[in-house]
ZALO-579378 format. One record per residue (C-alpha): residue number from 1; residue in one letter; x, y, z. Coordinates in Angstrom, 3 decimals, decimal comma. Layout:
ZALO-579378
LOTI;num;residu;px;py;pz
LOTI;NUM;A;X;Y;Z .
...
//
This chain:
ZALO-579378
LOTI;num;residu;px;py;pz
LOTI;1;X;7,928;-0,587;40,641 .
LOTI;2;X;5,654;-3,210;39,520 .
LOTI;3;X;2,609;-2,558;37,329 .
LOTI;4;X;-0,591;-4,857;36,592 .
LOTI;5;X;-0,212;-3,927;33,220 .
LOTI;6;X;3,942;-4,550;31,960 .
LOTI;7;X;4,926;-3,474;29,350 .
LOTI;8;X;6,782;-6,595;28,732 .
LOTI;9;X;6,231;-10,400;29,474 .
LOTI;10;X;7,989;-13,668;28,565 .
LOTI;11;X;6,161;-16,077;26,096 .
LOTI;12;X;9,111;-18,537;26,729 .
LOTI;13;X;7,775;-22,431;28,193 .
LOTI;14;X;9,390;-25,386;28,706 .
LOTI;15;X;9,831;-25,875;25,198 .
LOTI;16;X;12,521;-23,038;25,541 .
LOTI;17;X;14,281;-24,003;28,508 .
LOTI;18;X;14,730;-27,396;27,011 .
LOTI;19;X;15,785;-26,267;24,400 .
LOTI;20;X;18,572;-24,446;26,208 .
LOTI;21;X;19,668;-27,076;28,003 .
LOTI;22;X;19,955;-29,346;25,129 .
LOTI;23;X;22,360;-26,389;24,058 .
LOTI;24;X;24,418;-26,647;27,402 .
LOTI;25;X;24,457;-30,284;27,432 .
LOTI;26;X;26,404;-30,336;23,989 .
LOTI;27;X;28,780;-27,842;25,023 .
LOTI;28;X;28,447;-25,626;22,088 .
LOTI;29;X;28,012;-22,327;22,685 .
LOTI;30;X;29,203;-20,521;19,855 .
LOTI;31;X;27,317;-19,781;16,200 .
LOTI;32;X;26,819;-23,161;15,045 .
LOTI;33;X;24,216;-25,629;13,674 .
LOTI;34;X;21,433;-24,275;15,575 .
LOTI;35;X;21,797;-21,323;14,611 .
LOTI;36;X;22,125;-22,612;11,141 .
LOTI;37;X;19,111;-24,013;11,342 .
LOTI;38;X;16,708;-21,124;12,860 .
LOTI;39;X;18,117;-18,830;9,879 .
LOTI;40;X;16,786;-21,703;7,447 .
LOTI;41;X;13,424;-21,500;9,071 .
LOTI;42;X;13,078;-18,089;9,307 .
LOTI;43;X;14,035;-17,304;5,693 .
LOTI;44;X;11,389;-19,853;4,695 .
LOTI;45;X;8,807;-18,463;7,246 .
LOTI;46;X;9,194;-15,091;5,752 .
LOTI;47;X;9,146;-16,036;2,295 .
LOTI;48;X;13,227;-14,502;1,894 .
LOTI;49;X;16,266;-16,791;0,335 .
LOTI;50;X;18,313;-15,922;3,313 .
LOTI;51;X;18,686;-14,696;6,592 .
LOTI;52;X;21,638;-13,918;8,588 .
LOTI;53;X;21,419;-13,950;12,375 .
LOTI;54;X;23,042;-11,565;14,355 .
LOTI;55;X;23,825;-10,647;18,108 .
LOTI;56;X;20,734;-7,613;18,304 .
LOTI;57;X;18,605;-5,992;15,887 .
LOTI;58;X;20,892;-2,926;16,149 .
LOTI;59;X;23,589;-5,403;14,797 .
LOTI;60;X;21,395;-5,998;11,922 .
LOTI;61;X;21,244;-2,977;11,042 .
LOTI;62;X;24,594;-2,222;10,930 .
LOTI;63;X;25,506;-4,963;8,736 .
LOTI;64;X;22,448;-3,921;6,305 .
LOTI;65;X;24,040;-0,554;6,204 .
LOTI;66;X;27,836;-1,797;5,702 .
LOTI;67;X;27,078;-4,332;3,286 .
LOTI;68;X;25,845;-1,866;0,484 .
LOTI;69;X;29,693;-0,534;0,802 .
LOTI;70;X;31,035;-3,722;-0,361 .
LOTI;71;X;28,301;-4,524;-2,807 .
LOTI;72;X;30,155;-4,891;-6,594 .
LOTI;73;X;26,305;-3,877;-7,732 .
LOTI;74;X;26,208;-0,517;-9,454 .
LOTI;75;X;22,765;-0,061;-8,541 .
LOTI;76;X;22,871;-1,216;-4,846 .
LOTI;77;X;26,433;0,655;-3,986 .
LOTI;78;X;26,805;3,198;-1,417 .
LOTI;79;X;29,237;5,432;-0,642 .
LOTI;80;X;29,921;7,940;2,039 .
LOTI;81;X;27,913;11,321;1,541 .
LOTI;82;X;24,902;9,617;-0,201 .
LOTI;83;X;21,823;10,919;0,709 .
LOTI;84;X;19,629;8,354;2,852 .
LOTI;85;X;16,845;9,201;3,963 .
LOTI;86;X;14,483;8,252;7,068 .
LOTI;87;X;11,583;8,860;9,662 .
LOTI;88;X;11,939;10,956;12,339 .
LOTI;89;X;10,644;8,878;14,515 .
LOTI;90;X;12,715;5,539;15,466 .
LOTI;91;X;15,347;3,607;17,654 .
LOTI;92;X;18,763;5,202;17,697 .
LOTI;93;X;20,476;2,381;15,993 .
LOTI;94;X;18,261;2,956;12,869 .
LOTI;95;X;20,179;6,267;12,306 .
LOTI;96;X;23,867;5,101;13,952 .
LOTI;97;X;25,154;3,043;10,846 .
LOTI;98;X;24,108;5,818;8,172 .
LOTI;99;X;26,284;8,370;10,483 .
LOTI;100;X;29,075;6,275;11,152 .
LOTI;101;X;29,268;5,341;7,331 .
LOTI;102;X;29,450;9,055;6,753 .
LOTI;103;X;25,931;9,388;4,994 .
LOTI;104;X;24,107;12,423;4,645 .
LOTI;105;X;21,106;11,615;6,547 .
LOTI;106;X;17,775;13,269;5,557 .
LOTI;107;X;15,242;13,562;8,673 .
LOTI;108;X;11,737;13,389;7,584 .
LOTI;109;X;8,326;14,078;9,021 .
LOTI;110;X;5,839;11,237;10,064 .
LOTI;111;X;1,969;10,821;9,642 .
LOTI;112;X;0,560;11,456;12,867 .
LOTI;113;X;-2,064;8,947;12,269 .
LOTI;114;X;0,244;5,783;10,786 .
LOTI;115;X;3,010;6,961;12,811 .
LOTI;116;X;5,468;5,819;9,785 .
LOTI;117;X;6,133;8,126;6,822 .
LOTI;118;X;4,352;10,595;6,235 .
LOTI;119;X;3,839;10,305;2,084 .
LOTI;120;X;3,785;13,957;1,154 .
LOTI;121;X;6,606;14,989;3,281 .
LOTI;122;X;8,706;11,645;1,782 .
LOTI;123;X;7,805;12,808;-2,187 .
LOTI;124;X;9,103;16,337;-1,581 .
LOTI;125;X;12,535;15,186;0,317 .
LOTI;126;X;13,417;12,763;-2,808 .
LOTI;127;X;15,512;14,493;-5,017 .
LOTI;128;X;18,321;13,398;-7,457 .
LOTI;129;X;21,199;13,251;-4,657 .
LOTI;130;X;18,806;10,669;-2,606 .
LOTI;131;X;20,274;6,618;-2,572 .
LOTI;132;X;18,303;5,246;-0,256 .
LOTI;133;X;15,116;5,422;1,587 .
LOTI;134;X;14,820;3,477;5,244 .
LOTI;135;X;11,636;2,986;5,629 .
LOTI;136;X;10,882;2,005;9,271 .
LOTI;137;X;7,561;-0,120;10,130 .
LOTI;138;X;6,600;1,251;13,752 .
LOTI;139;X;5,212;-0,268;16,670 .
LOTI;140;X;4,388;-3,532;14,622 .
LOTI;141;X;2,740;-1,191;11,732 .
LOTI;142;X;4,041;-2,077;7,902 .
LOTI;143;X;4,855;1,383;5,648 .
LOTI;144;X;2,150;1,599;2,503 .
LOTI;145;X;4,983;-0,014;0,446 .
LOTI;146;X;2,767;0,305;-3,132 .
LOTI;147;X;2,798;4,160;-2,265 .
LOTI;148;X;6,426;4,254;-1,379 .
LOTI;149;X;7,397;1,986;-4,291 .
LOTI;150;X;5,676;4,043;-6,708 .
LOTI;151;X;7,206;7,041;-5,009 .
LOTI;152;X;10,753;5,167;-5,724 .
LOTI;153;X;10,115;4,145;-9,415 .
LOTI;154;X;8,938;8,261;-10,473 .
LOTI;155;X;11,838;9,263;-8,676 .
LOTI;156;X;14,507;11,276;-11,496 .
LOTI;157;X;17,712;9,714;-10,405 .
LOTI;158;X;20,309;8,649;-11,957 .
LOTI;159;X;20,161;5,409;-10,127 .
LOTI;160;X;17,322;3,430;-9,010 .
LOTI;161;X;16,936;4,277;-5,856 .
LOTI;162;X;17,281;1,397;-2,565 .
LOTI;163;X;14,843;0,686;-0,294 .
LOTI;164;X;15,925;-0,912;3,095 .
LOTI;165;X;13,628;-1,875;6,190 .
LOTI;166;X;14,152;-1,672;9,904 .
LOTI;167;X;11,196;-3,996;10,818 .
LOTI;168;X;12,615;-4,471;14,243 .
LOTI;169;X;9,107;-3,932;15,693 .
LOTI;170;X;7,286;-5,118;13,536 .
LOTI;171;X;7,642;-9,021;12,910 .
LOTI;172;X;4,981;-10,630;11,891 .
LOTI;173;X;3,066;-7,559;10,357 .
LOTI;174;X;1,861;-8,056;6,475 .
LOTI;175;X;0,991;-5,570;3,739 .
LOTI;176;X;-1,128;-6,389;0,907 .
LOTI;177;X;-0,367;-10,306;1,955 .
LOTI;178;X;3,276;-9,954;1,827 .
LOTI;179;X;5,312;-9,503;5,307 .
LOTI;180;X;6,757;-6,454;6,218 .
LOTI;181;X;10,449;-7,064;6,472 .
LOTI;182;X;10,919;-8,050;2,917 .
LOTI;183;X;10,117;-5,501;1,026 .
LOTI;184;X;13,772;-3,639;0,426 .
LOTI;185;X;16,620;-5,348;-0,790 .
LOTI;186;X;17,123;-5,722;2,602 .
LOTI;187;X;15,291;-6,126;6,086 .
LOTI;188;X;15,957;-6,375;9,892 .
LOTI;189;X;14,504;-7,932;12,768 .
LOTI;190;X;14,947;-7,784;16,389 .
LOTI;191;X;14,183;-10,807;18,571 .
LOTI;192;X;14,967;-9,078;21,751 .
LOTI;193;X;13,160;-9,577;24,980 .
LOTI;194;X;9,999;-7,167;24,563 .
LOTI;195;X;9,885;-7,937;21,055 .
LOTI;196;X;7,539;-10,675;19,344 .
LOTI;197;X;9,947;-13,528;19,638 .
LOTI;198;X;12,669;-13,575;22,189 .
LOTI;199;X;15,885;-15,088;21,756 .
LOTI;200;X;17,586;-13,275;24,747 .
LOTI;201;X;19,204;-10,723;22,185 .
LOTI;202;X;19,242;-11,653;18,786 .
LOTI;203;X;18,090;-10,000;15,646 .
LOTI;204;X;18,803;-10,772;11,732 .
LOTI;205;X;19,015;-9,740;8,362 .
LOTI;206;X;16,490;-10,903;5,003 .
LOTI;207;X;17,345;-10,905;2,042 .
LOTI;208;X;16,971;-12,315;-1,442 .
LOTI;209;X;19,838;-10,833;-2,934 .
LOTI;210;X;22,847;-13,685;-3,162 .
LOTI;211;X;26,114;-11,603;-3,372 .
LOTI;212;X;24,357;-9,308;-0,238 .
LOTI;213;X;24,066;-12,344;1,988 .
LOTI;214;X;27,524;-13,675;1,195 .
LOTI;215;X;29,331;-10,113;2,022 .
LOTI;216;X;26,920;-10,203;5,796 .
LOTI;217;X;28,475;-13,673;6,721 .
LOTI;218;X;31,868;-12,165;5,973 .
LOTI;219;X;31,074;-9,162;8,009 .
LOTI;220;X;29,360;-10,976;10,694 .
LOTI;221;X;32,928;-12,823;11,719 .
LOTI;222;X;35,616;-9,982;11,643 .
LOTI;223;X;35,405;-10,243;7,695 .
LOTI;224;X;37,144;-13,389;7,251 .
LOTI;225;X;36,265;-16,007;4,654 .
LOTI;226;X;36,064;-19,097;7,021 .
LOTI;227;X;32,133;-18,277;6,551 .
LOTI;228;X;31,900;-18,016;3,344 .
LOTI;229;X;30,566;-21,179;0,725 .
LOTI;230;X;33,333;-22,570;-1,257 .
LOTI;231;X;31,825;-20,376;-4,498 .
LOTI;232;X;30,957;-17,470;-3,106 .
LOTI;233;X;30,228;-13,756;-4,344 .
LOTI;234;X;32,803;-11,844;-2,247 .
LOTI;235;X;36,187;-14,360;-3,005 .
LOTI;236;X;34,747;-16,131;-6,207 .
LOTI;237;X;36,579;-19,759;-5,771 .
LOTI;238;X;38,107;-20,326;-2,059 .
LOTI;239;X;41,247;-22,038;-1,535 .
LOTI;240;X;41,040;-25,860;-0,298 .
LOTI;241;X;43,568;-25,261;2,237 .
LOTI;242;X;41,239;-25,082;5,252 .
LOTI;243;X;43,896;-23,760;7,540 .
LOTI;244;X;44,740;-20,643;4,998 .
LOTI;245;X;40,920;-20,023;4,357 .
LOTI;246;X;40,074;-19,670;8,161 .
LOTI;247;X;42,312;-16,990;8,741 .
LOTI;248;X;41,927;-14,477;5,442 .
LOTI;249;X;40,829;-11,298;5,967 .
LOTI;250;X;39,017;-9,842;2,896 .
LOTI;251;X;36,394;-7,067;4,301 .
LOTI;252;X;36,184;-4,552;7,379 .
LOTI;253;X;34,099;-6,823;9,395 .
LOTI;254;X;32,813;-6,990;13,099 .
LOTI;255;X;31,876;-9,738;16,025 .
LOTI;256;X;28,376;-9,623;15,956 .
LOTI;257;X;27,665;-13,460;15,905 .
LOTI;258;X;25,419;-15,088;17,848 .
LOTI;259;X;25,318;-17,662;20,090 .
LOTI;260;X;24,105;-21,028;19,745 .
LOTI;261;X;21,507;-20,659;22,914 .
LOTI;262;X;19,812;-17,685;20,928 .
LOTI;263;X;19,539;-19,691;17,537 .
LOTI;264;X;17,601;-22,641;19,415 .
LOTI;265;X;15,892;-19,988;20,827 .
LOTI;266;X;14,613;-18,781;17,863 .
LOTI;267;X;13,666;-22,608;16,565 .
LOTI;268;X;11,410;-22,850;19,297 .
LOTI;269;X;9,760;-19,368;19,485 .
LOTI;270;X;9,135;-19,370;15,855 .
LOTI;271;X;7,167;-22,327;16,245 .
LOTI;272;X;5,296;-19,761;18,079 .
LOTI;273;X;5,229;-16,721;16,108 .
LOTI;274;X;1,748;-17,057;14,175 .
LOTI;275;X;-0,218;-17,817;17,628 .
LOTI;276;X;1,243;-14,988;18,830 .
LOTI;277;X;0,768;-12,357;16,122 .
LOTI;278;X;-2,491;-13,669;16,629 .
LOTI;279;X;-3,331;-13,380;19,951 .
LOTI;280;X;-1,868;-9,307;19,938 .
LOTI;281;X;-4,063;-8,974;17,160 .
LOTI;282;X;-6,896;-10,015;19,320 .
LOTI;283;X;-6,075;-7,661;22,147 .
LOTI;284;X;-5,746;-4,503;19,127 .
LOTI;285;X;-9,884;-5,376;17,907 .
LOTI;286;X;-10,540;-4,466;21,710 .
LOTI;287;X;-8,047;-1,413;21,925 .
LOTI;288;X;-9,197;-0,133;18,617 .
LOTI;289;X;-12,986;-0,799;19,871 .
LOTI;290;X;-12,524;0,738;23,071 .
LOTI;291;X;-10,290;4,177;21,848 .
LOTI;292;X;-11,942;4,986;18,060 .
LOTI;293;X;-13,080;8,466;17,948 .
LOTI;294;X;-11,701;9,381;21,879 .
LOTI;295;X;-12,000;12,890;21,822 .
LOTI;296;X;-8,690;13,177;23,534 .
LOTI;297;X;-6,320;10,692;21,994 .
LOTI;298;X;-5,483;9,572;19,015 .
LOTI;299;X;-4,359;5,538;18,682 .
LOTI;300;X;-2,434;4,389;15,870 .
LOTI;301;X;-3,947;3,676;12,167 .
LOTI;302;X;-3,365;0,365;10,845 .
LOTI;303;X;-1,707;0,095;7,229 .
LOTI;304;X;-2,192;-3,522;6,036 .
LOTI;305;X;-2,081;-6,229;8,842 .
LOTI;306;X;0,180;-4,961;11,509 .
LOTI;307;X;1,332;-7,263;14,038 .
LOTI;308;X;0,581;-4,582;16,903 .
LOTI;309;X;4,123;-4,098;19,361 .
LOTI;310;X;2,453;-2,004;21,470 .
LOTI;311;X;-0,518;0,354;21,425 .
LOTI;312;X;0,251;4,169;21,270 .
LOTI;313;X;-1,587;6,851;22,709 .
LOTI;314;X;-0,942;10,447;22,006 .
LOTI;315;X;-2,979;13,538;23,201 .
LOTI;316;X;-4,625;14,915;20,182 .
LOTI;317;X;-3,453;18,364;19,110 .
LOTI;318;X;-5,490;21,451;20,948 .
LOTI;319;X;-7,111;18,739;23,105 .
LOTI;320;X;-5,142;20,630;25,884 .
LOTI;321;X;-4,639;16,967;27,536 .
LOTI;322;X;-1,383;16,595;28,337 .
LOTI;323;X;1,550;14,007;28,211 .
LOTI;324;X;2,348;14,146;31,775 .
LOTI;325;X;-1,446;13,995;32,531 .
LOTI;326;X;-1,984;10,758;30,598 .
LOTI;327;X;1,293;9,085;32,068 .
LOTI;328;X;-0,153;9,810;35,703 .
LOTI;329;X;-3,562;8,318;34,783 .
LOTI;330;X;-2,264;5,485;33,028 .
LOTI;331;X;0,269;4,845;35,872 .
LOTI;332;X;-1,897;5,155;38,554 .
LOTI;333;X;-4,237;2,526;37,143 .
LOTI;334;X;-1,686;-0,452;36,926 .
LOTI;335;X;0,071;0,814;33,439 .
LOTI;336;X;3,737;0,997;32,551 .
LOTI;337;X;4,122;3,245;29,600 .
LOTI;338;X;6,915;4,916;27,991 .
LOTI;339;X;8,484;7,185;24,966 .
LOTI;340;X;7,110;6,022;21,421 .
LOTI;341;X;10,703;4,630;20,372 .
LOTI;342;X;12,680;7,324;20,457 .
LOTI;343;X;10,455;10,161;19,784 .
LOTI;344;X;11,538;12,629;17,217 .
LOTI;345;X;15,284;11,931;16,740 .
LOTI;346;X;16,378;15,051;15,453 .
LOTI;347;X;16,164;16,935;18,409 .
LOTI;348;X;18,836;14,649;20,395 .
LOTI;349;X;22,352;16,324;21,246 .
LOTI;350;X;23,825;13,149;19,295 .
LOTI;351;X;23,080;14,319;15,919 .
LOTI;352;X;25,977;16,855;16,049 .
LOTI;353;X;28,004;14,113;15,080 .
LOTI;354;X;25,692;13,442;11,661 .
LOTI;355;X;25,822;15,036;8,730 .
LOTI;356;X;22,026;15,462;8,806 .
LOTI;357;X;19,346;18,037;6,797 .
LOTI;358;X;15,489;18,179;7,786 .
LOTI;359;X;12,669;18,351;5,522 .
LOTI;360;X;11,183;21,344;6,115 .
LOTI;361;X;9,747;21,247;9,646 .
LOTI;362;X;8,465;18,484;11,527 .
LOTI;363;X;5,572;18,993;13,429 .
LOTI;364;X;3,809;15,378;13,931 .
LOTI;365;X;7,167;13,696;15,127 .
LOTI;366;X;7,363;16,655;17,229 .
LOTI;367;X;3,736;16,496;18,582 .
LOTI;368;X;4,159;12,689;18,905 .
LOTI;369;X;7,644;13,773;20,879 .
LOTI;370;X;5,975;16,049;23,890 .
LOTI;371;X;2,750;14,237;23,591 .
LOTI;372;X;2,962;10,776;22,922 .
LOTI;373;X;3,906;7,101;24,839 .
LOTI;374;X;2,424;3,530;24,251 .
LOTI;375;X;1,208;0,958;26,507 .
LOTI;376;X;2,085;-2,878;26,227 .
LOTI;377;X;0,760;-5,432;23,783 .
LOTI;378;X;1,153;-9,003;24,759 .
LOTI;379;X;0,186;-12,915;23,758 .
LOTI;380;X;-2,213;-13,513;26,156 .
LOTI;381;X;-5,990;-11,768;26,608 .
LOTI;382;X;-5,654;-8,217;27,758 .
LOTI;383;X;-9,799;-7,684;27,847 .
LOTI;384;X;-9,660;-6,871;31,673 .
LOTI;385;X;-6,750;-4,367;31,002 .
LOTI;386;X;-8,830;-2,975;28,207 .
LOTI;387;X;-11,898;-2,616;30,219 .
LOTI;388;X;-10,179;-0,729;32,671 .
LOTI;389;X;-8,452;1,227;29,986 .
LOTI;390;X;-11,230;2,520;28,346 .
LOTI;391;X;-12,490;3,218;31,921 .
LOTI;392;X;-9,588;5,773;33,013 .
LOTI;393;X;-9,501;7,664;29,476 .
LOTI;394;X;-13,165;8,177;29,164 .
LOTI;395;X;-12,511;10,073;32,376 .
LOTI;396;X;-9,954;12,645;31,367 .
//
């Protein structure tokens, strides 16, 4: 079925397709020098010393996760049954890589206005067994990082205590001038199809930390060293015989590279990333003009500058409106809509396979969960769409 209103649209041009076919024209395919160069240009865009590019955001994140194994930091180390803990409310590969490193994974309630953490619930669940915190910026909206940081830094632990971000929706979004995504000791990004950039698949890694980066380009390439700089953090000093180098296997690594199509990709939609944060901040003024104060749904809260994914809608609680009711309205009227991520992650079959608490109950991801979905944000005017939005909802 086709709708008016998708929620998903290319913002390739010919800039990209040239760009390809300078790629297929050279004949190399695999991770090379153009990806070389978009990771250059995206650390430098973002303000980070590095960035690693990977095969999909989920990648990323399972390379953010692993690397903190490997890590010779004290303060950075994990180890399997640290306590991590994270929204209830994301993408499944935020939560794979915590269970498959045998974390103890603590579930914990959103804010049904922010849709990220909610603060209260976050302060109570940090105790002295907790490592980590993921803190997960959704639907293009940054955490309150000064809250959570302060949260962090009054925490009694042992150990300092890590923060990591899954900005996977959220590139481009800023928080008190700084952008989301480099915040933790490490971030991720997706540059998927429906995301803000497109690279095909693609996501990557930020981070300012030197001996982190060096362990995620061994365990990018099936943990060999052939990636590695001659003085590196992981080896110390490699050998000058090439041949020996390119075959030594020093860490449990994967295949997540990616190709050299995605990394000139990247080059070019970059290029492009401002105008479009831009323009899908544009189209939010209208949604948020059209939707404050409905008496029937509630639409997200900005923190800082978010670089609006996609534009949630959730039937406010004893409205009586319900989830299917909105999905038939919306559908009927030329709008695709779907799940808010993943809804509230706790309740799938899958986590039988974590080892997983809650904190205490968790009624907003919940809510969100039977009475939530979002609607599509894109780089080009949506005023008609919003028109005809505020039209339809007015009339529930």
């Amino acid at each position: 079925m086709s709708y008016l209103y998708p929620l998903a649209t290319t913002t390739w041009d010919d800039a990209e397709y040239q760009a390809m076919q300078a790629v297929i024209q050279s004949g190399a395919f695999t991770m090379g020098q153009q990806v070389r160069t978009f990771e250059e240009q995206f650390a430098q865009f973002f303000g980070a010393q590095h960035a690693l590019m990977v095969n999909s955001g989920s990648s990323a994140n399972l390379l953010m996760i692993a690397a903190l194994f490997y890590t010779q930091n004290a303060d950075l180390k994990l180890q399997a049954g640290d306590e991590v803990i994270v929204p209830a409310v994301s993408w499944s590969t935020t939560y794979y890589p915590l269970a498959q490193y045998g974390l103890a994974v603590k579930f914990v309630d959103i804010d049904l206005q922010t849709l990220n953490f909610d603060l209260a619930a976050l302060a109570q669940a940090i105790t002295p067994r907790t490592r980590c915190v993921l803190a997960v910026n959704l639907l293009g909206n940054p955490n309150d990082f000064a809250a959570i940081k302060q949260l962090l830094a009054n925490a009694a632990t042992e150990r300092p205590i890590v923060l990591l971000e899954d900005n996977c929706e959220s590139m481009g979004a800023t928080f008190g001038g700084q952008q989301a995504g480099t915040f933790g000791v490490m971030g991720t990004f997706s540059s998927f199809f429906s995301h803000h950039i497109s690279t095909m698949e693609g996501g990557l890694v930020l981070t300012d930390d030197e001996e982190l980066h060096h362990i995620l380009l061994c365990l990018r390439a099936h943990g060999w060293t052939r990636n590695l700089p001659r003085q590196n953090r992981v080896t110390g000093t490699k050998s000058e015989d090439g041949f020996e180098e390119s075959f030594r296997f020093v860490l449990p690594g994967y295949n997540v590279r990616p190709l050299e199509l995605s990394g000139a990709l990247g080059i070019e939609q970059l290029k492009k990333l401002p105008m479009l944060v831009t323009e899908r901040r544009r189209n939010a003024a209208l949604f948020q003009q059209v939707l404050a104060n409905h008496p029937k749904v509630l639409i997200q809260q900005e923190t800082g500058a978010s670089s609006w994914f996609g534009f949630s809608l959730i039937a406010r609680p004893g409205s009586g409106l319900t989830r299917q009711a909105l999905r038939q309205c919306l559908n009927k009227n030329g709008f695709e809509c779907r799940p808010i991520v993943a809804g509230n992650f706790a309740k799938n079959p899958v986590v039988q396979y974590f080892n997983y608490t809650i904190q205490g109950v968790l009624p907003n991801a919940s809510h969100l969960d039977s009475h939530g979905l979002f609607i599509g944000n894109h780089h080009y005017s949506m005023a008609p769409a919003m028109q005809v939005l505020g039209q339809v909802l007015a009339a529930l």
